[in-house]
C-alpha positions as CSV (number, residue, x, y, z in Angstrom):
1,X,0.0,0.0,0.0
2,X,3.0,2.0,0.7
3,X,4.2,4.4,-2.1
4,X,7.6,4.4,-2.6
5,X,10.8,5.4,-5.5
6,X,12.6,2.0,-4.4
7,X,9.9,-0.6,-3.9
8,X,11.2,-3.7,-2.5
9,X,11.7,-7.0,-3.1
10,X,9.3,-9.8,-2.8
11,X,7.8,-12.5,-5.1
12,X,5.2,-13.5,-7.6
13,X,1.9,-14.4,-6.6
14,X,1.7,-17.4,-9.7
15,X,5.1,-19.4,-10.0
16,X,6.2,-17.9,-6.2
17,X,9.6,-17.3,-7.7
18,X,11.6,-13.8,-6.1
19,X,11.6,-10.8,-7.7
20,X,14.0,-7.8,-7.9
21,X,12.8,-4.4,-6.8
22,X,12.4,-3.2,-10.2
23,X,10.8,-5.6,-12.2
24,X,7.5,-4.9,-13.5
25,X,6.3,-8.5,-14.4
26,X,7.7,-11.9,-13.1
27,X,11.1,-12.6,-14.1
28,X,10.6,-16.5,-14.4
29,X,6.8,-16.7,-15.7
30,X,6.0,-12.7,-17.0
31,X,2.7,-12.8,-14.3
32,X,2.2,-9.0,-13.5
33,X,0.7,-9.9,-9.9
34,X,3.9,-8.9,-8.4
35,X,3.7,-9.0,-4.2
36,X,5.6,-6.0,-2.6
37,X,5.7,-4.5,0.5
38,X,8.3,-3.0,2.9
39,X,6.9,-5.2,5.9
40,X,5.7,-8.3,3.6
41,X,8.1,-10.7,5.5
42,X,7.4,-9.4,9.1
43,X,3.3,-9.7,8.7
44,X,1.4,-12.7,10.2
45,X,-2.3,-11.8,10.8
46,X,-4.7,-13.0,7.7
47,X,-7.9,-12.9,6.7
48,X,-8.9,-15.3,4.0
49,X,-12.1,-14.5,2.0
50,X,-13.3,-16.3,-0.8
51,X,-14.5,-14.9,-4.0
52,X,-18.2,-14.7,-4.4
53,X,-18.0,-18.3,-3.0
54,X,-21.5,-19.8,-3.8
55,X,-21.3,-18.4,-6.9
56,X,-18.1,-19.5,-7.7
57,X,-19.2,-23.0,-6.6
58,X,-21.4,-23.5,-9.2
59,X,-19.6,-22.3,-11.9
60,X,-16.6,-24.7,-11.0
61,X,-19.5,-27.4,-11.3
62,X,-20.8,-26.1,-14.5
63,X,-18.5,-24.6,-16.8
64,X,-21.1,-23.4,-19.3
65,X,-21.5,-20.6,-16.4
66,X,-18.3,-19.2,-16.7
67,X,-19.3,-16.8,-18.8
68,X,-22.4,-15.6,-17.7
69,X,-24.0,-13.8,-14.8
70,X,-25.2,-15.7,-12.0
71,X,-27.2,-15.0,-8.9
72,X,-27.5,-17.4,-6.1
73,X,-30.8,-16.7,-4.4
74,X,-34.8,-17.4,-6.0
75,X,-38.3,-16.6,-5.3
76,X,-39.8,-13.7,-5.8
77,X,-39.9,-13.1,-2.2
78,X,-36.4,-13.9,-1.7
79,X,-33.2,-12.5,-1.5
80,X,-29.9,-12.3,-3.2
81,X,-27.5,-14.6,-1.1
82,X,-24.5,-13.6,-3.4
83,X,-23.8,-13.0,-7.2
84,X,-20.7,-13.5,-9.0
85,X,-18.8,-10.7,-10.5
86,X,-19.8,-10.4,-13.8
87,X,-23.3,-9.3,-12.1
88,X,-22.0,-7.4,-9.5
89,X,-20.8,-5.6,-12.7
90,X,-24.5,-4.8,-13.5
91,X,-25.2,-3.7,-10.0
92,X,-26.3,-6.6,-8.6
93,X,-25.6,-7.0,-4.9
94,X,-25.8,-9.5,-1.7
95,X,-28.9,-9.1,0.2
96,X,-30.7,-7.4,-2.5
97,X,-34.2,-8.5,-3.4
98,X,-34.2,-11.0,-6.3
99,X,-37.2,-8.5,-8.3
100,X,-34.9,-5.6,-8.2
101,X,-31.8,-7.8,-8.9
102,X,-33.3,-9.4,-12.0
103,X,-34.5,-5.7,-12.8
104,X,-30.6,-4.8,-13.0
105,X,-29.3,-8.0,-14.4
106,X,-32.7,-10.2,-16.6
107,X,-30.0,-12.3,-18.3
108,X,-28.6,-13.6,-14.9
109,X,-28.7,-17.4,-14.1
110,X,-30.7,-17.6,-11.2
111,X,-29.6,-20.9,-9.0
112,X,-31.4,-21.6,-5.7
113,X,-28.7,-22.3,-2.9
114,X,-27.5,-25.9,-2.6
115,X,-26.2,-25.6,1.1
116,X,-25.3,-28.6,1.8
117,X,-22.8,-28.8,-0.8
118,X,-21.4,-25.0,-0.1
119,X,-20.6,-26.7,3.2
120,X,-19.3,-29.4,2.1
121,X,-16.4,-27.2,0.0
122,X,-15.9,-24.9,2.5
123,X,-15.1,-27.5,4.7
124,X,-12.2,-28.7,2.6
125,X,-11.0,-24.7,2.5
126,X,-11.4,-25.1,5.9
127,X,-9.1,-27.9,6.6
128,X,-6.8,-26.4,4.0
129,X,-6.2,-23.2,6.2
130,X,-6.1,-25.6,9.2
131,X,-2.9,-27.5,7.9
132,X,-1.1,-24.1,7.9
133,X,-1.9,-23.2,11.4
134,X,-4.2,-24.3,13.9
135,X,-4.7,-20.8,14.9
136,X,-7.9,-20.5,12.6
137,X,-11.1,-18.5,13.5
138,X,-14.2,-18.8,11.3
139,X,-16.3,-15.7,10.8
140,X,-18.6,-17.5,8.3
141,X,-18.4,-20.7,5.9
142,X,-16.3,-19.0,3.3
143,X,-14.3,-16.8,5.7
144,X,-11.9,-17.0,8.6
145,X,-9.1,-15.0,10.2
146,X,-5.2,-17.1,10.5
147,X,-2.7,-16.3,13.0
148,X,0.9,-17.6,11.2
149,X,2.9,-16.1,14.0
150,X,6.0,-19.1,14.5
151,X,4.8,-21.0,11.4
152,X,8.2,-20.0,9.4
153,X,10.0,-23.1,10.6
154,X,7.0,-25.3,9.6
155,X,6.6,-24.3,6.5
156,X,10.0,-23.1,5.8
157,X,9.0,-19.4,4.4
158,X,7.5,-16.5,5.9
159,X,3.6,-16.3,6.5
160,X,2.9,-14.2,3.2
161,X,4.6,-16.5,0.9
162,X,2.7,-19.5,2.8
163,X,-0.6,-18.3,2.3
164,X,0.3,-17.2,-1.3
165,X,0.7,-20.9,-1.7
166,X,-2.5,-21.6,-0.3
167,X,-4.6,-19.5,-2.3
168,X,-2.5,-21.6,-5.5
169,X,-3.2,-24.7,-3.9
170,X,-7.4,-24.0,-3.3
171,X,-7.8,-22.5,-7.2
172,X,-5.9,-25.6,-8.2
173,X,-7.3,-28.7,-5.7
174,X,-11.0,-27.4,-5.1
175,X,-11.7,-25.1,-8.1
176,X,-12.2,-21.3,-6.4
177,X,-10.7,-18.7,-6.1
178,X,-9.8,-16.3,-2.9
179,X,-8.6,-13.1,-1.5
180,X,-6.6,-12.7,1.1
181,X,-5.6,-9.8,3.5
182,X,-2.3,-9.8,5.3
183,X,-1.7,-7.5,8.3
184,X,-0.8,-6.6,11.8
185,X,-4.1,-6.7,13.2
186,X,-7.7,-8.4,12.6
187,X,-9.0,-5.2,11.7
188,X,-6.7,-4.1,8.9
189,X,-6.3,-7.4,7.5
190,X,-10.2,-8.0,6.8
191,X,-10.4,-4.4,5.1
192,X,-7.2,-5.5,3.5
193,X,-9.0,-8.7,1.5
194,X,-11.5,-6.9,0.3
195,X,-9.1,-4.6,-1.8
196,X,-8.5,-6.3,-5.1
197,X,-10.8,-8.8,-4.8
198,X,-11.1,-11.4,-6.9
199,X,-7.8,-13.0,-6.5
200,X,-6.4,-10.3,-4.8
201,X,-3.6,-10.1,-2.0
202,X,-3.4,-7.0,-0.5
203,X,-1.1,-5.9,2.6
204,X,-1.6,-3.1,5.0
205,X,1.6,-2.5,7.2
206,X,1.8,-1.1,10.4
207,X,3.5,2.3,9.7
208,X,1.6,3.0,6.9
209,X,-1.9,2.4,9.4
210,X,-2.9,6.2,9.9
211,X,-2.7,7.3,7.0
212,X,-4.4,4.8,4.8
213,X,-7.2,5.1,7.0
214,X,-7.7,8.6,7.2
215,X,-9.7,9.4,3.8
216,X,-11.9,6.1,4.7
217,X,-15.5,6.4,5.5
218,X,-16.2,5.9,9.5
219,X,-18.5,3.1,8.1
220,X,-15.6,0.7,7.5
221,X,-15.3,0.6,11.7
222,X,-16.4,-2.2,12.9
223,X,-19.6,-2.2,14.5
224,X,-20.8,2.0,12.4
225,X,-24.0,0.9,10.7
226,X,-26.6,2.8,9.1
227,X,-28.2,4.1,12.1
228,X,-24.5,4.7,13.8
229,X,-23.0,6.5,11.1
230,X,-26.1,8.6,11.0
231,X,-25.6,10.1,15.0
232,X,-21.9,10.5,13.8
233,X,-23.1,12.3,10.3
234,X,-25.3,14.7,12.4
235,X,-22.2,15.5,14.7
236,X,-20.1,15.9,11.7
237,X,-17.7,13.2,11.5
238,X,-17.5,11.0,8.2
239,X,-13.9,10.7,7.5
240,X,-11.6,8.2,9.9
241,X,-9.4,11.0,10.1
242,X,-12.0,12.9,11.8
243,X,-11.7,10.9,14.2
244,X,-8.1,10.5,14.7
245,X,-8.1,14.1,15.7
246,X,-10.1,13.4,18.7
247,X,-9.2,12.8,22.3
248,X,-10.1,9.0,23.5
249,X,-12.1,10.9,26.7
250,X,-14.6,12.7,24.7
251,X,-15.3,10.5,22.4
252,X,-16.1,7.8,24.8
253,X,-18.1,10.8,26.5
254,X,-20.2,11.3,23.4
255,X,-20.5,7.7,22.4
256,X,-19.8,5.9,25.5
257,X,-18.0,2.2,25.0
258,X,-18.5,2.8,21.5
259,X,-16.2,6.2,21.5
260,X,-12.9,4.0,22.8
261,X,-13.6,1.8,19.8
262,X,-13.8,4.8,17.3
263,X,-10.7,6.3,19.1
264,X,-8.5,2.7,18.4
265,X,-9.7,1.5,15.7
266,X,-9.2,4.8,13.6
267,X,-5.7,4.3,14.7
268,X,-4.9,0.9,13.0
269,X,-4.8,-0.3,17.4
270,X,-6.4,-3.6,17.9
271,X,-5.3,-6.4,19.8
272,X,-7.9,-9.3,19.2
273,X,-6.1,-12.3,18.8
274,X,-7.6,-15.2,17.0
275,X,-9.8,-17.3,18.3
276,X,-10.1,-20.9,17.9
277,X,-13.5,-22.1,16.8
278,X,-15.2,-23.4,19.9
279,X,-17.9,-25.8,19.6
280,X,-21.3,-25.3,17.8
281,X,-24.1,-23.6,20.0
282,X,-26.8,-24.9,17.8
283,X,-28.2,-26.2,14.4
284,X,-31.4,-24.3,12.7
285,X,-33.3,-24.2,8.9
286,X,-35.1,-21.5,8.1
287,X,-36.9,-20.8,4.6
288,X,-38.6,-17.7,3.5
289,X,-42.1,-17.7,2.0
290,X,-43.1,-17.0,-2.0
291,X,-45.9,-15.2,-0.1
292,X,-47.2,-14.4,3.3
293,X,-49.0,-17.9,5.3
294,X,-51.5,-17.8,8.1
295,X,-52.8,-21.2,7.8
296,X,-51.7,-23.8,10.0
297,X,-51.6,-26.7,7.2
298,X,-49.7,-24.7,5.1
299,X,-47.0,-23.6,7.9
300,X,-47.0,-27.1,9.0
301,X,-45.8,-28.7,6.1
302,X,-42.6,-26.4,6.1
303,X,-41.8,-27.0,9.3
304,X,-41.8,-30.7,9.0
305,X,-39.1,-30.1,6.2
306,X,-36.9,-27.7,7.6
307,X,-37.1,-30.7,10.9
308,X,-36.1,-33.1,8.9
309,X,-33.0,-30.4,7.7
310,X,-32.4,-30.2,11.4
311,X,-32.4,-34.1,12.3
312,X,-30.1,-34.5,8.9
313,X,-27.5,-31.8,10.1
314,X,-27.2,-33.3,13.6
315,X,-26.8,-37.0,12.3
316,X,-24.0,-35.6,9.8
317,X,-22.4,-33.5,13.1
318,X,-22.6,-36.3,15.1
319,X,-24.8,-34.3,17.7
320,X,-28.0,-34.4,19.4
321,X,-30.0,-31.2,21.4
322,X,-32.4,-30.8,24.5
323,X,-34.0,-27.3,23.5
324,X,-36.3,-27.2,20.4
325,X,-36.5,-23.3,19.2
326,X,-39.1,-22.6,16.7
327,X,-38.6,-18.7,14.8
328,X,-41.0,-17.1,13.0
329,X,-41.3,-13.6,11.1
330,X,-44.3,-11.6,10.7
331,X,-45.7,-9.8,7.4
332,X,-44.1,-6.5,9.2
333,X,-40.8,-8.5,9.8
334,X,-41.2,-8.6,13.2
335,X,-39.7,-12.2,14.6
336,X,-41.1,-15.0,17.6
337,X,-38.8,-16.7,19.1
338,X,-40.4,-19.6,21.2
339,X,-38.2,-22.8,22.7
340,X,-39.1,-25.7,24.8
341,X,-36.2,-28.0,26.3
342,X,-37.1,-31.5,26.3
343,X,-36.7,-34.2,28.8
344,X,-34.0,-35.7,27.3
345,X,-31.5,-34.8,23.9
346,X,-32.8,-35.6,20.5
347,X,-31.8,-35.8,17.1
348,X,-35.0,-37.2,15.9
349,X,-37.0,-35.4,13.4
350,X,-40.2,-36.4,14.2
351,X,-39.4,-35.4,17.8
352,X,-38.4,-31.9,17.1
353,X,-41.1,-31.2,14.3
354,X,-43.8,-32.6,17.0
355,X,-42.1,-29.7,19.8
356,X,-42.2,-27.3,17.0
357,X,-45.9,-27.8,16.2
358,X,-47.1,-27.5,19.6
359,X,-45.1,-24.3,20.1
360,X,-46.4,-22.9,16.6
361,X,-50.0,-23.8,17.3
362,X,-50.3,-20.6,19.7
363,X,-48.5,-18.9,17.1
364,X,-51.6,-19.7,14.6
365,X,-53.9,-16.9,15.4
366,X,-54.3,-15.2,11.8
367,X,-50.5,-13.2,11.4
368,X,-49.6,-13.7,8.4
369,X,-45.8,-15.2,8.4
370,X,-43.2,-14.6,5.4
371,X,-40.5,-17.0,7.3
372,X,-40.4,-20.2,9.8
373,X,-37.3,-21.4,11.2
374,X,-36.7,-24.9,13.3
375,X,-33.6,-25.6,15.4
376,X,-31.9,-26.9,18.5
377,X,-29.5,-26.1,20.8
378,X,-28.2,-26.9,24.1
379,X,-25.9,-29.8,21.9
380,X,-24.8,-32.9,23.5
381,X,-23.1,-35.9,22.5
382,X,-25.4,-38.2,20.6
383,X,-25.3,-41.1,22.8
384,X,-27.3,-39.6,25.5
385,X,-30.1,-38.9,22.9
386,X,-33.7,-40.4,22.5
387,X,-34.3,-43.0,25.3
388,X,-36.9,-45.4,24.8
389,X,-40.4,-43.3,25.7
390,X,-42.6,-45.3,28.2
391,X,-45.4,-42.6,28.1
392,X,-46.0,-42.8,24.5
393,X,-45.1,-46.4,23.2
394,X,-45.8,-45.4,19.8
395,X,-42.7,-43.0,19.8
396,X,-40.2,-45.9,19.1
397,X,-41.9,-47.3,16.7
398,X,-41.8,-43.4,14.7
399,X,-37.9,-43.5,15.8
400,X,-37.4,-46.9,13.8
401,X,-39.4,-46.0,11.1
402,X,-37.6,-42.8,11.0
403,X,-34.0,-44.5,11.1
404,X,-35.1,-46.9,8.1
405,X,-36.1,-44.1,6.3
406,X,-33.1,-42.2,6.9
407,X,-31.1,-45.2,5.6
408,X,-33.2,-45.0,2.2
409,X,-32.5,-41.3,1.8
410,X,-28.2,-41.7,2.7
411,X,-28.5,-44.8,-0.3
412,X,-30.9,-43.3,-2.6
413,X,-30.9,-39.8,-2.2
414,X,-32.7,-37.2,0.2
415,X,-36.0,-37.3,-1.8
416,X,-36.4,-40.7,-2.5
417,X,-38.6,-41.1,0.4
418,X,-41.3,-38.2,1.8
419,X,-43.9,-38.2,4.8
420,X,-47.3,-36.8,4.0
421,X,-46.5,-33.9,5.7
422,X,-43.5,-33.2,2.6
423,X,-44.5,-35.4,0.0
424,X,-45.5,-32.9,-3.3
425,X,-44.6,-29.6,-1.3
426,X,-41.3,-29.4,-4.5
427,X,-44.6,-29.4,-6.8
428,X,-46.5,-27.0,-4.7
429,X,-46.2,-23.6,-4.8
430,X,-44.5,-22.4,-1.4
């Protein structure tokens, strides 16, 4: 990021090979992406991103995509979960509504997620990041911040050329492409991924901190939304270097907790460390309506789905839960939360769809509902899950007939056996 006459050395990001200080394009291969930086070999704090990753999923499976402008999302009630670049190009954007995304981009592919399978590939990113250091902390599925500090003897180079290697080694063994961010601190190294995105590599250093940051926007802090950057808009601050002006005291005077984190952060000062990933707290479906539903029958059929989701994710995970939450939002986007902890751990889908209903039958009353989440929490190891029932005998009989079914579905595929709560609802409209 650092301007300088005599840039220095440092290597290039295709064949890894070092280049002089002067060279424009790689010496061994002619690549232009050329990685230079006067603290490049000191740096050790990343973040990884990858590029429009669900997006970039399914063009790697279908490479008649590559070309073309595709949005992961559908429904005409639903939401853009990401779009690749081409229709970012076109002003498409991540959480927009599909009507007004198709509005910008009608020749877009429109492909409804396939989560299971974005899973299942950022996992393998996952454990790829993990065999550099086991200092990894997940922000999301496609995302996670690396602490390389001490890895130089491991991997015999310094942390930037290391993870210039791993971004080779992820377009090359799984098929997509990422971005990553190398810094001092979290902070700097997220904004840093984001720079030259797709592919990109970007460094911010620690003397050059202040100044990059002054001309930014307060709404790159961590934590200024809309409604944050507003107050700080009406007391006229909208630069960073606003900010850097002003004493720690009266900020956190004006803004309270919130005023020491504009006073550090608009410094380049934090001292998060990474975090390992500590365990899951729990495991939900949700699903968004086509149009608003009141009626019970038609709710009830969801739910049953999205608990047979639920069941699914725990038997992959190996983990069973005690408290069944049911969420729902109304026509106004207001959202119930309602839970109910069992008397012992399940992992059962007709056990947690059964919780569910009762809790959404005082929810039926006439709202109209445009979303209905299932899930669990409270996890526990599977073992201690769904005892035999003595109260209701019929319970192990739904639990075998359940587990056959479940074997069915892992040889023959998720839909090759439906209740008559789910059976048709593809065919239906939702």
């Amino acid at each position: 990021m650092i301007d300088s006459a005599a840039p220095p050395s440092g290597f290039c990001r295709d064949c890894l090979k070092e280049q002089a200080a002067q060279a424009r394009r790689c010496l061994a291969c002619g690549s232009p992406r050329l990685l230079r930086h006067p603290e490049l070999y000191r740096l050790t704090l990343a973040h990884i991103d990858c590029d429009a990753f669900y997006a970039s999923v399914e063009k790697r499976d279908n490479p008649e995509l590559a070309d073309k402008p595709v949005i992961i999302g559908g429904g005409k009630r639903g939401v853009v979960s990401t779009a690749c670049y081409i229709a970012r190009i076109h002003g498409v954007r991540s959480a927009m509504p599909m009507f007004k995304a198709l509005e910008a981009c009608p020749q877009a592919v429109v492909i409804r997620p396939d989560m299971e399978k974005y899973a299942r590939v950022g996992r393998e990113v996952r454990a790829m990041m993990q065999e550099l250091t086991p200092l990894v902390q997940p922000l999301s599925i496609d995302e996670a911040f690396l602490d390389l500090s001490g890895t130089e003897r491991l991997h015999h180079d310094p942390p930037a050329r290391t993870l210039a290697r791993f971004a080779k080694r992820v377009e090359q063994e799984i098929g997509i492409t990422v971005s990553v961010g190398l810094s001092y601190c979290k902070f700097l190294a997220k904004i840093a991924s984001d720079l030259q995105k797709p592919r990109g590599f970007s460094v911010i250093g620690q003397a050059e901190a202040v100044d990059f940051l002054k001309a930014k926007p307060v709404t790159l802090i961590w934590g200024v939304g809309k409604a944050f950057a507003a107050t700080l808009e009406r007391d006229g601050i909208r630069a960073i270097g606003q900010l850097q002006t002003m004493e720690e005291a009266d900020l956190m005077r004006r803004y309270g907790t919130m005023g020491r984190r504009l006073y550090r952060l608009s410094r380049g000062l934090d001292e998060r460390s990474v975090e390992i990933e500590g365990e899951a707290k729990s495991v939900s479906s949700e699903t968004t309506f086509n149009d608003d539903l009141a009626r019970q029958e038609d709710l009830v059929t969801h739910l049953r789905g999205l608990s047979e989701q639920v069941a699914f994710r725990l038997r992959k995970s190996a983990l069973a839960g005690q408290t069944v939450v049911l969420k729902l939002k109304t026509a106004d986007f207001k959202t119930r939360t309602r839970n109910r902890r069992l008397e012992s751990p399940t992992r059962l889908a007709d056990r947690i769809f059964r919780t569910g209903l009762q809790l959404l039958e005082k929810e039926v009353d006439g709202t109209k509902y445009r979303l209905i989440g299932i899930g669990v929490s409270d996890l526990v190891d599977p073992e201690l899950a769904d005892p035999p029932d003595l109260v209701d005998p019929q319970a192990s009989r739904r639990a075998a007939a359940e587990d056959a079914i479940n074997k069915l579905r892992d040889k023959f595929g998720k839909t090759s056996v439906e209740t008559g709560y789910t059976f048709g609802k593809g065919r239906r409209r939702q």
